[in-house]
N, C-alpha and C positions, 0 to 999 in steps of 0.2 A: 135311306140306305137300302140297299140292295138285301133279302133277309132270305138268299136262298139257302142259307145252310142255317136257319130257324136261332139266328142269334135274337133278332128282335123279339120274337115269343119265348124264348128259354129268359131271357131279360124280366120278362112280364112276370113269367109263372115264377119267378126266384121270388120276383115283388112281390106278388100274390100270396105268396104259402111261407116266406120265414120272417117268424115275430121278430128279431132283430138286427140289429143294425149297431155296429161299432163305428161308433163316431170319433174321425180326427179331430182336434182341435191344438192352440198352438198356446200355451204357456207361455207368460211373461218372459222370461228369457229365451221362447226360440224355440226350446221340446216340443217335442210332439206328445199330445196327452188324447189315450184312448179311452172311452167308454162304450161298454154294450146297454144300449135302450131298449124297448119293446116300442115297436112303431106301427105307425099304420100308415098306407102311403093314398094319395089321392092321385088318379089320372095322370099316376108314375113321375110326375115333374115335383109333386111337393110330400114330403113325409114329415109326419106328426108324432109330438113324442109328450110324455108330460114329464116335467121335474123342478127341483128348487132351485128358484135363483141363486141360492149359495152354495149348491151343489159346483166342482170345479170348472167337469165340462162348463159349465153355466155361467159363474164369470167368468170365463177363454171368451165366450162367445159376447158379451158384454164389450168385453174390450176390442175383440177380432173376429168378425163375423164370418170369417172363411171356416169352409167343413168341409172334411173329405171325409168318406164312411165308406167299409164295403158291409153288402151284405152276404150272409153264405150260409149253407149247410151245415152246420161242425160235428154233423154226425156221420158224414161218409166218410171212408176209411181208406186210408193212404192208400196210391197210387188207383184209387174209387174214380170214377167222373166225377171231379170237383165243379160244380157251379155256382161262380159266386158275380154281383155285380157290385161296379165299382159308381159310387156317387160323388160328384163334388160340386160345391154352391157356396150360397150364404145363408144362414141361417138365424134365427132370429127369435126372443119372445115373444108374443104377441099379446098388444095392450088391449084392456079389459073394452075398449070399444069397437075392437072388430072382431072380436069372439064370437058376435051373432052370424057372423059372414061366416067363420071357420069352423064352429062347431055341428055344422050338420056335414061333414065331410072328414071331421080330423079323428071320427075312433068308428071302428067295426067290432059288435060284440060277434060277429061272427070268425074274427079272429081270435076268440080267445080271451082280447082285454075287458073290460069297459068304459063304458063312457062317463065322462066327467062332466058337471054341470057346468055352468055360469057361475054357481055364488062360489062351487066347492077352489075355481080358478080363479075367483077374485077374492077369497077369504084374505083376511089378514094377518088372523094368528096361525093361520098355516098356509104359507104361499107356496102351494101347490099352482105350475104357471103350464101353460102353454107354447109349445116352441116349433116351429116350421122350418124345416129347412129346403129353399126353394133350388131344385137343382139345377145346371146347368149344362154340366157332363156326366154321360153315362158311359161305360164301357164294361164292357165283358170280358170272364176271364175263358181265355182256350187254353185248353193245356194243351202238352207237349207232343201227346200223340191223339190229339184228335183226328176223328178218321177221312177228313177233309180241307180243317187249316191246320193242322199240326205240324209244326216245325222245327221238333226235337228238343222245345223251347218253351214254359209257358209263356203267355202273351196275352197284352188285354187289346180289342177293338172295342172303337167307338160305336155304340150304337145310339139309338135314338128311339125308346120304348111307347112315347105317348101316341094318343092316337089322332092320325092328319089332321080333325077336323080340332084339334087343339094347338097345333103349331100354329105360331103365327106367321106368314111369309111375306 
């Protein structure tokens, strides 16, 4: 995508700097059910979060592996530059034998969280698990009067935050 008006980098720096991410997911009858996670995002196409399989997000996703999530600010203050992006995929736990694969990419203490071992994700009397969700679509939010796409309107575009040498073509 064409990033002259620095949507692909305000994408990034969103990714980069807010700890979380309110995840869609879709309840047995069809609701939409929200949760806010702490995440960490890998080379913007996959974000890592930890929690219990029997946490609700967590069966939805069991059952229905589609997520939408946005991520945002919620400290700037109405009618503020809102920037938020929008994420949607599939998402998934991840079982105790590719944990070697994902644990050296799924937490950053330099964000604030930390890291969770191998045994503390495989433990049994406390299923503390792992969960990815691989994204697919990204888009960003413009709002109304942005001083270049503003269109009286907020609106999201799609962008595409990873970096070339990670697309596949």
């Amino acid at each position: 995508m064409d990033d002259t008006h620095g949507l692909v980098a305000m994408a990034r720096d969103v990714l980069d700097t807010v700890r979380y991410v309110v995840l869609g997911t879709v309840d047995e009858d069809g609701r939409p059910r929200t949760s806010p996670v702490y995440f960490t995002p890998h080379r913007y196409e996959d974000l890592y979060w930890v929690s219990h399989p029997d946490t609700h997000h967590s069966a939805n996703l069991l059952r229905d592996d589609r997520l939408s999530g946005v991520v945002f600010d919620s400290t700037v203050v109405p009618g503020g530059a809102q920037r938020a992006v929008y994420v949607a995929g599939r998402a998934r736990e991840l079982p105790a034998a590719e944990l070697d694969q994902h644990l050296p990419v799924a937490f950053d203490p330099a964000r604030g969280g930390r890291s969770f071992s191998r045994d503390e994700l495989t433990d049994p009397e406390d299923p503390l698990r792992l969960y990815v969700l691989h994204v697919d679509d990204w888009d960003v939010h413009v709002g109304a009067g942005h001083p270049t796409l503003g269109t009286g309107r907020d609106r999201r575009i799609p962008v595409d935050p990873r970096p070339p040498e990670t697309i596949a073509g």
